[in-house]
PyMOL Python script that loads the backbone (N, CA, C, O; Angstrom):
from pymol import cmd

cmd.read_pdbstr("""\
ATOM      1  N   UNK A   1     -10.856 -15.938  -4.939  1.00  0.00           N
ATOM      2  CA  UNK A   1      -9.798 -15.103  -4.426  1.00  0.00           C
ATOM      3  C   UNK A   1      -8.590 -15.955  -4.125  1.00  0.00           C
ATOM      4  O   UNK A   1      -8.790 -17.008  -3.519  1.00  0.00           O
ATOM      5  N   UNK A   2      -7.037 -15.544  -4.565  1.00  0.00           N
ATOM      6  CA  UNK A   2      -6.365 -16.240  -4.278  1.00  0.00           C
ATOM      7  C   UNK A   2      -5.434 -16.226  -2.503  1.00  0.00           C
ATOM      8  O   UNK A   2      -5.894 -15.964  -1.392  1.00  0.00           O
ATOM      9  N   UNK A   3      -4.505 -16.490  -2.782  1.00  0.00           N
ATOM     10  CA  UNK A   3      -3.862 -16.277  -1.301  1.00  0.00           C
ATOM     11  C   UNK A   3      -3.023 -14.944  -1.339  1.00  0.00           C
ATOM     12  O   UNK A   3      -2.570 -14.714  -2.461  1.00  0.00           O
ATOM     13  N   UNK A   4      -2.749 -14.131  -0.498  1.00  0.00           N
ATOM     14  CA  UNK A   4      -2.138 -12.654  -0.593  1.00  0.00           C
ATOM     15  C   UNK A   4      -1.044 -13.158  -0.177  1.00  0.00           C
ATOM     16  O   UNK A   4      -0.961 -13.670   0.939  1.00  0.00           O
ATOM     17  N   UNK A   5       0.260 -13.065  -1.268  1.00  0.00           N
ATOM     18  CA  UNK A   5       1.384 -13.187  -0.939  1.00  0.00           C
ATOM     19  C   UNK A   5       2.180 -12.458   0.066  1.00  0.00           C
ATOM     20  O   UNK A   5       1.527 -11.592   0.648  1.00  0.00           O
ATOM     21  N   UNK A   6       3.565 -12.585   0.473  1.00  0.00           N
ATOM     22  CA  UNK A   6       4.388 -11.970   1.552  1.00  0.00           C
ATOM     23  C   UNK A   6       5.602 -10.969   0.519  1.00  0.00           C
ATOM     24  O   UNK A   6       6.452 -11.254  -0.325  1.00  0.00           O
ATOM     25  N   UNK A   7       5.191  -9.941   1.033  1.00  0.00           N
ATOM     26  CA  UNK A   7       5.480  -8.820   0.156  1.00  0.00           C
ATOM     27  C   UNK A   7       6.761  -7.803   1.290  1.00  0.00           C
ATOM     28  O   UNK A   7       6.905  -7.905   2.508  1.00  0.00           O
ATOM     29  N   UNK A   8       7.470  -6.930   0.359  1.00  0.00           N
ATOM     30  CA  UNK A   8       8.281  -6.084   1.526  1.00  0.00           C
ATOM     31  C   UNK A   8       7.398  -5.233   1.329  1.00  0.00           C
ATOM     32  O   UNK A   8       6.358  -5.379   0.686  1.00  0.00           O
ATOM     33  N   UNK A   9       7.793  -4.273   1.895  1.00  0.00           N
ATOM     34  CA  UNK A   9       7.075  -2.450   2.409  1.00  0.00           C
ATOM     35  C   UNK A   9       7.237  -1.852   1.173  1.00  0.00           C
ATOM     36  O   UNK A   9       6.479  -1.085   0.579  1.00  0.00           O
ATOM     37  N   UNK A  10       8.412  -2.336   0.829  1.00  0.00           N
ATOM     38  CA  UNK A  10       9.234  -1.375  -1.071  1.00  0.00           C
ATOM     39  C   UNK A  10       8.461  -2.105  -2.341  1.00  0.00           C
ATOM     40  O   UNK A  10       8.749  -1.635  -3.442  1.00  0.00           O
ATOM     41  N   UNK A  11       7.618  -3.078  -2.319  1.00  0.00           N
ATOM     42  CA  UNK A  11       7.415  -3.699  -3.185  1.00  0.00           C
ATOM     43  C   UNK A  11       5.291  -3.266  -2.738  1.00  0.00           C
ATOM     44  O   UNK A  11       4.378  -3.595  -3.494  1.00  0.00           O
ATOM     45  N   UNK A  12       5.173  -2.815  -1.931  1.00  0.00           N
ATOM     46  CA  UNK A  12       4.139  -2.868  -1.617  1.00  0.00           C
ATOM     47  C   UNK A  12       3.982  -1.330  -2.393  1.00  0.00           C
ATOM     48  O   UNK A  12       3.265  -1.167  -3.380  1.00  0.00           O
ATOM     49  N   UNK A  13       4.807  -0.228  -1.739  1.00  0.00           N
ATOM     50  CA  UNK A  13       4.833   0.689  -2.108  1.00  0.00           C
ATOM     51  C   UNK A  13       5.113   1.288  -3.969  1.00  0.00           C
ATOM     52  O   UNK A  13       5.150   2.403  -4.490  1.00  0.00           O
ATOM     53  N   UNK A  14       5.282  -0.340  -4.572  1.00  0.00           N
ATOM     54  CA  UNK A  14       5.856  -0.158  -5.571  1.00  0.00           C
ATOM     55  C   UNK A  14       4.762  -0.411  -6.484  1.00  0.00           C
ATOM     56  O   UNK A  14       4.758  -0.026  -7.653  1.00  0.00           O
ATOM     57  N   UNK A  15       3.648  -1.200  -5.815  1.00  0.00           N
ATOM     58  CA  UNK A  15       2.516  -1.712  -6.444  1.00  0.00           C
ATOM     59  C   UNK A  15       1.382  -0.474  -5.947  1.00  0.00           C
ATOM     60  O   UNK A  15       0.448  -0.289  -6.727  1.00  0.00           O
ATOM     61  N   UNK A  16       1.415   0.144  -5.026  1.00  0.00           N
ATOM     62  CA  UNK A  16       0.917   1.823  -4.652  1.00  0.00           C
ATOM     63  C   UNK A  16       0.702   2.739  -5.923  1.00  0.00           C
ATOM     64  O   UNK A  16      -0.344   3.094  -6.467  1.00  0.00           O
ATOM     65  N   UNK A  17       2.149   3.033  -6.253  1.00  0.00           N
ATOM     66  CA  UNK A  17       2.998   3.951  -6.815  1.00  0.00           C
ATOM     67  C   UNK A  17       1.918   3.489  -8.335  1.00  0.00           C
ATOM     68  O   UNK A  17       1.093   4.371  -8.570  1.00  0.00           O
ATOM     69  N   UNK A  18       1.870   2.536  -9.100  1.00  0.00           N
ATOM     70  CA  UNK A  18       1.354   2.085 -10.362  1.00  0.00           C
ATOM     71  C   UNK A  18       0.253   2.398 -10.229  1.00  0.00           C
ATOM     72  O   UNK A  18      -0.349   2.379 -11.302  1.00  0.00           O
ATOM     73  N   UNK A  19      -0.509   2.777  -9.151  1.00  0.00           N
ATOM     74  CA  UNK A  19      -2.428   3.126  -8.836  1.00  0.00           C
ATOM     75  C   UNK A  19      -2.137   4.285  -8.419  1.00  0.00           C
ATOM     76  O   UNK A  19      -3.095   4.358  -7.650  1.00  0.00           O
ATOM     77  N   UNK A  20      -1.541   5.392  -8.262  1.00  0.00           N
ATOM     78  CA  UNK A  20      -1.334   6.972  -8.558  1.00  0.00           C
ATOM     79  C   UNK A  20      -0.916   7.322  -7.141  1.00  0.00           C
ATOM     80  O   UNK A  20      -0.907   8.491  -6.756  1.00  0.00           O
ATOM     81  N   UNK A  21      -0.532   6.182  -6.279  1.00  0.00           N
ATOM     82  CA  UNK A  21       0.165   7.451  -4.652  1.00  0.00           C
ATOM     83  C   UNK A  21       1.666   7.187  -4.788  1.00  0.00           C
ATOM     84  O   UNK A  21       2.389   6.402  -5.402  1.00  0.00           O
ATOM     85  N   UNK A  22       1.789   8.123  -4.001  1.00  0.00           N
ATOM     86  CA  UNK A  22       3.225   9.227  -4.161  1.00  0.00           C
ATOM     87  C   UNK A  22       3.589   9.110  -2.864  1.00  0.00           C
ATOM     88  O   UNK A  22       2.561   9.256  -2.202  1.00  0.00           O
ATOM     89  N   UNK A  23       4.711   8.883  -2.009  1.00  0.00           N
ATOM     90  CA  UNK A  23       5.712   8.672  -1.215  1.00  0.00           C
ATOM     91  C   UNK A  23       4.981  10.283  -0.784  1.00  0.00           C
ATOM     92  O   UNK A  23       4.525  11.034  -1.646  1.00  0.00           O
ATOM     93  N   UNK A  24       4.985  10.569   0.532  1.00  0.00           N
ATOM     94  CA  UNK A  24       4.870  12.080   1.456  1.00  0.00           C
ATOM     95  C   UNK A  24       5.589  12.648   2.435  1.00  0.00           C
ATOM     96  O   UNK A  24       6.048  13.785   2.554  1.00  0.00           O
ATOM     97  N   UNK A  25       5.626  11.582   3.201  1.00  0.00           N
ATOM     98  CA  UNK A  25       6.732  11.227   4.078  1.00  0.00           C
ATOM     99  C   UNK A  25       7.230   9.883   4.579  1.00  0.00           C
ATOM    100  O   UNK A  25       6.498   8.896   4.501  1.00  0.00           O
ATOM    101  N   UNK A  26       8.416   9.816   5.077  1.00  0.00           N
ATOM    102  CA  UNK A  26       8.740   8.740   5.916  1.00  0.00           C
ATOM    103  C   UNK A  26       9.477   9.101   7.186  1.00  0.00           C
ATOM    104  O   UNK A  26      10.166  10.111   7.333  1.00  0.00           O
ATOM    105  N   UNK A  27       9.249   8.146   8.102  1.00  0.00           N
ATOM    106  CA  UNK A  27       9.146   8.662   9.126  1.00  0.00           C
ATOM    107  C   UNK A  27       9.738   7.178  10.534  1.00  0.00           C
ATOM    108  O   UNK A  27       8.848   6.498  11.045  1.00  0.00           O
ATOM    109  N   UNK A  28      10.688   7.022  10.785  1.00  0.00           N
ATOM    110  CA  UNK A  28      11.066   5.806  11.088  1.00  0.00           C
ATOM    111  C   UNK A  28      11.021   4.499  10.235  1.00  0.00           C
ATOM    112  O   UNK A  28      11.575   4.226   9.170  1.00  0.00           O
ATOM    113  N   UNK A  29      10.080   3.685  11.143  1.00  0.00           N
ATOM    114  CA  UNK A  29      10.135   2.483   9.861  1.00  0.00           C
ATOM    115  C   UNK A  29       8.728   2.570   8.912  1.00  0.00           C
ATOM    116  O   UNK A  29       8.132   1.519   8.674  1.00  0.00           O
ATOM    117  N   UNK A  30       8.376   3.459   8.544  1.00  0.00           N
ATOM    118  CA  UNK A  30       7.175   3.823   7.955  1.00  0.00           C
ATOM    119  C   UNK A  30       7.025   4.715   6.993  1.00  0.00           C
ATOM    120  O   UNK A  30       7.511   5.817   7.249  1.00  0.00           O
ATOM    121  N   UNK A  31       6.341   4.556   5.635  1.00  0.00           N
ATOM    122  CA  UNK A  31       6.290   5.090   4.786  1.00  0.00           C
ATOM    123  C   UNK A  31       4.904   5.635   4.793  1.00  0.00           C
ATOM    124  O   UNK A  31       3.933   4.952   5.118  1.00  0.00           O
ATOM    125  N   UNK A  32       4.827   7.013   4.387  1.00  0.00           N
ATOM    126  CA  UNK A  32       2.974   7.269   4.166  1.00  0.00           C
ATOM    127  C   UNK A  32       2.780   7.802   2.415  1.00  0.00           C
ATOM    128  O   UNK A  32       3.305   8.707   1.765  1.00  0.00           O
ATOM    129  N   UNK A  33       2.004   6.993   2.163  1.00  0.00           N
ATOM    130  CA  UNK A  33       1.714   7.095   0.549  1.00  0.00           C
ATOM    131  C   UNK A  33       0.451   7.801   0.956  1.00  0.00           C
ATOM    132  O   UNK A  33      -0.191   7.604   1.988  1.00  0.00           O
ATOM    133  N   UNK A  34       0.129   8.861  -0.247  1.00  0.00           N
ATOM    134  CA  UNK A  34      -0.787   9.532  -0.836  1.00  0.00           C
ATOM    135  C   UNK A  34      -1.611   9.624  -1.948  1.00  0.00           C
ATOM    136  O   UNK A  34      -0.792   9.398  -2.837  1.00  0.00           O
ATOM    137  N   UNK A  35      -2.784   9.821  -2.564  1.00  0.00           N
ATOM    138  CA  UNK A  35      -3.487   9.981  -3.564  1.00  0.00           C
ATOM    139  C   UNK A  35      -4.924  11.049  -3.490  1.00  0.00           C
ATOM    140  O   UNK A  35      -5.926  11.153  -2.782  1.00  0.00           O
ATOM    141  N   UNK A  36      -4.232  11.848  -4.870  1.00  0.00           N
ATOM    142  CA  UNK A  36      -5.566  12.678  -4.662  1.00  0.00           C
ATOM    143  C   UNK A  36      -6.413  12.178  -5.882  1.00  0.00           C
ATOM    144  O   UNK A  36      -6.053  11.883  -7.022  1.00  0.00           O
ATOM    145  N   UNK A  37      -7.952  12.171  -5.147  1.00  0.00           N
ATOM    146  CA  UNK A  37      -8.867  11.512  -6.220  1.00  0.00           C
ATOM    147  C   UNK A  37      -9.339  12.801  -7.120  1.00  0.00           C
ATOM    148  O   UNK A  37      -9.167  14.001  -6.903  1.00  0.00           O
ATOM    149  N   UNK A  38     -10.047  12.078  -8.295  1.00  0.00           N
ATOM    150  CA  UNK A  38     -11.056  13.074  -8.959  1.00  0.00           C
ATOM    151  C   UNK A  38     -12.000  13.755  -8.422  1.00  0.00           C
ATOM    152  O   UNK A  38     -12.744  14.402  -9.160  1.00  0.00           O
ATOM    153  N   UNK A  39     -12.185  13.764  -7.009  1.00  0.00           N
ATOM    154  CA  UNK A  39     -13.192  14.514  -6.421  1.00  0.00           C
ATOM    155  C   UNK A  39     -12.780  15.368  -5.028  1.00  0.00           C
ATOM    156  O   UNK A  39     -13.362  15.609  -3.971  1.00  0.00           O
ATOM    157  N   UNK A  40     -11.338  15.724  -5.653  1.00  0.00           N
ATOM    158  CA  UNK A  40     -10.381  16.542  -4.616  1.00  0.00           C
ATOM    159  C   UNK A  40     -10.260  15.872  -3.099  1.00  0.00           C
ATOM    160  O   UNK A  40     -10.132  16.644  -2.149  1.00  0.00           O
ATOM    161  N   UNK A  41     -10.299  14.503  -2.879  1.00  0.00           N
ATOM    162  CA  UNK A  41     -10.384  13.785  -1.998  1.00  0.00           C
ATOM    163  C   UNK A  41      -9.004  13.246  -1.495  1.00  0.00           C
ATOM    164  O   UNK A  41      -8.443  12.987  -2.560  1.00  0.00           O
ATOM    165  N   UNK A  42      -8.152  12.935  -0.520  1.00  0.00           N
ATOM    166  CA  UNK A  42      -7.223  12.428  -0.557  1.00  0.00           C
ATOM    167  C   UNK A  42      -7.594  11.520  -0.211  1.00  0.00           C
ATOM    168  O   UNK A  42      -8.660  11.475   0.401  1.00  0.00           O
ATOM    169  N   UNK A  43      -6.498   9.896  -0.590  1.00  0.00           N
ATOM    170  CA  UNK A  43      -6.238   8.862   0.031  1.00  0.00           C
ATOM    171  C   UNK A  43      -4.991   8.226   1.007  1.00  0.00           C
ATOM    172  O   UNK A  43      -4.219   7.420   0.487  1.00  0.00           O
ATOM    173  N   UNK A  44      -4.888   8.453   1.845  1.00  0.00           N
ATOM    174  CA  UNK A  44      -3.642   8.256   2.683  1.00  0.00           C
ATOM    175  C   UNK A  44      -3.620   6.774   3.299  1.00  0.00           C
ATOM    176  O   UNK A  44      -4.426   6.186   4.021  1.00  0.00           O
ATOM    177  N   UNK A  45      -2.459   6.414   2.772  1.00  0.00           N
ATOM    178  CA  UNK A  45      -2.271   5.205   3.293  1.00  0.00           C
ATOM    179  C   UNK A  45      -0.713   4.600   4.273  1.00  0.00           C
ATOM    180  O   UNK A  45       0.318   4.392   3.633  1.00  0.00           O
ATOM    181  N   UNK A  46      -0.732   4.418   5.531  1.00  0.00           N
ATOM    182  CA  UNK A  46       0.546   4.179   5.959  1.00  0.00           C
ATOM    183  C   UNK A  46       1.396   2.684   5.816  1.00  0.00           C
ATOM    184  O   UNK A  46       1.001   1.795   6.570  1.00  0.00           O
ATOM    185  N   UNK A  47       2.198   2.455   5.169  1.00  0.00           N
ATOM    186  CA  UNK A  47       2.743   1.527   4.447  1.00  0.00           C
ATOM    187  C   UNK A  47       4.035   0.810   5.673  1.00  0.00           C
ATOM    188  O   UNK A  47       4.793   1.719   6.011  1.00  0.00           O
ATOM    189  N   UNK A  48       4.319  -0.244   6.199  1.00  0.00           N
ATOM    190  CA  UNK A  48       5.523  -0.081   7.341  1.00  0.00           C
ATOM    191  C   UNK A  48       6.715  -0.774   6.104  1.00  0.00           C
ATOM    192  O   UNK A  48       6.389  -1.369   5.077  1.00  0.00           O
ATOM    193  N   UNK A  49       7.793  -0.553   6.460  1.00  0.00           N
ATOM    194  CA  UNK A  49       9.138  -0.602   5.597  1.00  0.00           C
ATOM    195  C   UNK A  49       9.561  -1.318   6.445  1.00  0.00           C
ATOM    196  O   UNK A  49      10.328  -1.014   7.359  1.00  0.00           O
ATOM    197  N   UNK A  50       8.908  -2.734   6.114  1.00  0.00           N
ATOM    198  CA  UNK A  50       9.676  -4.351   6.973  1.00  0.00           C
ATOM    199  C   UNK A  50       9.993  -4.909   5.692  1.00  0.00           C
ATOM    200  O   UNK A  50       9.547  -4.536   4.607  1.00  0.00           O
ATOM    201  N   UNK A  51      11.298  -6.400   6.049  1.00  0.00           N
ATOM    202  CA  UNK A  51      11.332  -6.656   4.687  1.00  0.00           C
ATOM    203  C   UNK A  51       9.960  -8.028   4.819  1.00  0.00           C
ATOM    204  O   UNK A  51      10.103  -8.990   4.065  1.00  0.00           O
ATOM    205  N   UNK A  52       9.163  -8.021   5.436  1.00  0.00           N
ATOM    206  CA  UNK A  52       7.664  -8.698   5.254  1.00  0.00           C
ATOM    207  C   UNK A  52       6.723  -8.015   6.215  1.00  0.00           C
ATOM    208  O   UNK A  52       6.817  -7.674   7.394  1.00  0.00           O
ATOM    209  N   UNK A  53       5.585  -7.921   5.098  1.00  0.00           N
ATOM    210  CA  UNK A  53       4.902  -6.682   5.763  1.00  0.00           C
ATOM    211  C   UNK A  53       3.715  -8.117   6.052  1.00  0.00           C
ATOM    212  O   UNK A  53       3.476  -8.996   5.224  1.00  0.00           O
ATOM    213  N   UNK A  54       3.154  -8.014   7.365  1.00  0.00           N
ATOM    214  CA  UNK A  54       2.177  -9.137   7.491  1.00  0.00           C
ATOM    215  C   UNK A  54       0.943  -9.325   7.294  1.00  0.00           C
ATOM    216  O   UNK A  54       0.252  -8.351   7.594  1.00  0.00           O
ATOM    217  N   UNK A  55       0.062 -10.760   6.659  1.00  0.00           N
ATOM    218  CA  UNK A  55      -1.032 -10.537   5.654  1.00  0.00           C
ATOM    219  C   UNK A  55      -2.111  -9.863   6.300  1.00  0.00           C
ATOM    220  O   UNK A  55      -3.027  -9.408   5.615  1.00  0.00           O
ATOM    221  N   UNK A  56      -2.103  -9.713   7.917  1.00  0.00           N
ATOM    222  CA  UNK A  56      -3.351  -8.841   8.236  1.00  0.00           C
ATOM    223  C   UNK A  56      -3.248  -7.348   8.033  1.00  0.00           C
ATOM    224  O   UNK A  56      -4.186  -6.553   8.093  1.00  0.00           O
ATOM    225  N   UNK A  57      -2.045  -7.090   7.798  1.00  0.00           N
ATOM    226  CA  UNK A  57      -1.471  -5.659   8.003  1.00  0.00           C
ATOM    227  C   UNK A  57      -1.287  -4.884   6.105  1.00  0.00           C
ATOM    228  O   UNK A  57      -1.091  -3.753   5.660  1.00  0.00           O
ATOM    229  N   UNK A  58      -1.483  -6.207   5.526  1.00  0.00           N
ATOM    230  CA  UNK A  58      -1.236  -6.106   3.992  1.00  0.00           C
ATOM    231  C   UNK A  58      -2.761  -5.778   3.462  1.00  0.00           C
ATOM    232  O   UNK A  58      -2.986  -4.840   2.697  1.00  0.00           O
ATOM    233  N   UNK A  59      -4.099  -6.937   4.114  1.00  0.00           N
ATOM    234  CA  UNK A  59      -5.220  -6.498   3.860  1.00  0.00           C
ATOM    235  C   UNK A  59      -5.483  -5.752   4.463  1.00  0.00           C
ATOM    236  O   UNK A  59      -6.621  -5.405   4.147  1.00  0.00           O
ATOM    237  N   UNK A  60      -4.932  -4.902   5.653  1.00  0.00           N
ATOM    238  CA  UNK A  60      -5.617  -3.430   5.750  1.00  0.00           C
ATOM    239  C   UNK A  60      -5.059  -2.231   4.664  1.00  0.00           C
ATOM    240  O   UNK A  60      -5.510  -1.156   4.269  1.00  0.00           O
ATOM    241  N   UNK A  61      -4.166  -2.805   4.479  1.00  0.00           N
ATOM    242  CA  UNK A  61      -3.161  -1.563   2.879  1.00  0.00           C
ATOM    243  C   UNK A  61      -4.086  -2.031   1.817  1.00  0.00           C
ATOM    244  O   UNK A  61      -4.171  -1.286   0.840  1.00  0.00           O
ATOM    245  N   UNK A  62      -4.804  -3.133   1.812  1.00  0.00           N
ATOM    246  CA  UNK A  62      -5.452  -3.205   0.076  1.00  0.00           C
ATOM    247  C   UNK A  62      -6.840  -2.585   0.439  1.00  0.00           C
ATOM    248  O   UNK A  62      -7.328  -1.971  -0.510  1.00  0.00           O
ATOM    249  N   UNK A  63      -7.616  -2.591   1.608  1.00  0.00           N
ATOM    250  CA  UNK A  63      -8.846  -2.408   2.121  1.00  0.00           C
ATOM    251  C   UNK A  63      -8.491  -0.567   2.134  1.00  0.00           C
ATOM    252  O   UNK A  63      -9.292   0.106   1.486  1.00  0.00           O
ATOM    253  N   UNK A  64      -7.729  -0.067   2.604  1.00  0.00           N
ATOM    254  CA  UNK A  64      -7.913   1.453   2.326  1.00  0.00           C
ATOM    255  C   UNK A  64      -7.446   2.017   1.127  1.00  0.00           C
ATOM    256  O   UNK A  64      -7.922   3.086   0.745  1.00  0.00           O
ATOM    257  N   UNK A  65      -6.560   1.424   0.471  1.00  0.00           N
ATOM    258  CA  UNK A  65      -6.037   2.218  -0.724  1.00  0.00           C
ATOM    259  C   UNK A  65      -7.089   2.130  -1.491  1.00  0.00           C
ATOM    260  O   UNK A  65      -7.292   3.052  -2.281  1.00  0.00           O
ATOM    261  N   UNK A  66      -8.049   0.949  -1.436  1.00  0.00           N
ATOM    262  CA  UNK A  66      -8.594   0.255  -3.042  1.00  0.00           C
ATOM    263  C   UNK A  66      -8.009  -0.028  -4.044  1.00  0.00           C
ATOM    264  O   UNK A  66      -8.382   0.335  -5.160  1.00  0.00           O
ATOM    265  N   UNK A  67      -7.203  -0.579  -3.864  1.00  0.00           N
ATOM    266  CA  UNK A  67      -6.437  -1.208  -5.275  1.00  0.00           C
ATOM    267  C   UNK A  67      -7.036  -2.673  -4.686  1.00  0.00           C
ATOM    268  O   UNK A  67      -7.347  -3.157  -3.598  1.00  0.00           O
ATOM    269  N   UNK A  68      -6.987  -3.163  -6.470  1.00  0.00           N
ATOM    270  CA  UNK A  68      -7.900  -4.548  -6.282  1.00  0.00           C
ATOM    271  C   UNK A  68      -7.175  -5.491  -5.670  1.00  0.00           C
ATOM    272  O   UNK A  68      -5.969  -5.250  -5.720  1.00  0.00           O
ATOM    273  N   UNK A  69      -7.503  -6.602  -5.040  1.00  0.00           N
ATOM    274  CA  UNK A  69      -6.828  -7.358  -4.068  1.00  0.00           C
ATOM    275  C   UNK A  69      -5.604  -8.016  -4.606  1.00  0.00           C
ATOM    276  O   UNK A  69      -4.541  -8.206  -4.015  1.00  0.00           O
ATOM    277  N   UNK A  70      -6.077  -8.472  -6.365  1.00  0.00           N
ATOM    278  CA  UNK A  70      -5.060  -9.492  -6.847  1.00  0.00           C
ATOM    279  C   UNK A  70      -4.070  -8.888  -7.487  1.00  0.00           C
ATOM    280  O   UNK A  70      -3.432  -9.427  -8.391  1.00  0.00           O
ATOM    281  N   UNK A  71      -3.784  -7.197  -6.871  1.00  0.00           N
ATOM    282  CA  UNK A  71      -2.127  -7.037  -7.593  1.00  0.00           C
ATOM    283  C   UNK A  71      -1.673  -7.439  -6.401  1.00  0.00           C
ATOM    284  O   UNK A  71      -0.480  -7.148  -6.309  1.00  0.00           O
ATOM    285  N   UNK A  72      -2.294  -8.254  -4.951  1.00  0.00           N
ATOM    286  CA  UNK A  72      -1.146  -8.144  -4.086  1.00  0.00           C
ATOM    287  C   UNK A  72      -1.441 -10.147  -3.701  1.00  0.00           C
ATOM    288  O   UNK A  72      -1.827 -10.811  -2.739  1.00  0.00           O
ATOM    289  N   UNK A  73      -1.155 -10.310  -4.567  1.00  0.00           N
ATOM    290  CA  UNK A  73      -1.761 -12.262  -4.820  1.00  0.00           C
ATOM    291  C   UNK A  73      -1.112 -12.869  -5.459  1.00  0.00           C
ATOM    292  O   UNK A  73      -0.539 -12.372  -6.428  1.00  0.00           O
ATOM    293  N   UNK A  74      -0.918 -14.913  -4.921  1.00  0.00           N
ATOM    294  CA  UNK A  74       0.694 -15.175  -5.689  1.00  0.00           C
ATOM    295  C   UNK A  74       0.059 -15.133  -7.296  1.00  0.00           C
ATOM    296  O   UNK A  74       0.811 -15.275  -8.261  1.00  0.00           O
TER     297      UNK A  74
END
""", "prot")
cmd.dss("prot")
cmd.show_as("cartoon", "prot")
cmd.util.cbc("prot")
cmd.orient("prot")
């Protein structure tokens, strides 16, 4: 596993967006991305809109979305 780079909120959300969630709302400094699965399931994920989102706060965005760790790795 490599090291999880320092990413903004827009770039996080941008690497979201390529694994099927969709912007829902925003709401101060916070973005909430969405995904509905093949088994009518949603995935909601709250994204914060810093321009560095921090690596404990980044592996909780890769740990609920499930997107694999190394789209978010230098």
């Amino acid at each position: 596993m490599g090291k999880i780079r320092v990413m903004s909120g827009k770039e996080v959300c941008a690497v979201l967006e390529r694994y099927g969630f969709a912007e829902v709302r925003r709401r101060g400094s916070h973005i909430v991305m969405q995904r509905v699965d093949d088994d009518r399931s949603t995935t909601t994920v709250p994204v914060p809109d810093h321009k560095e989102v921090k690596t404990g706060t980044l592996r909780s965005i890769v740990r609920q979305s499930g997107v694999p760790r190394s789209e978010f790795e230098s």
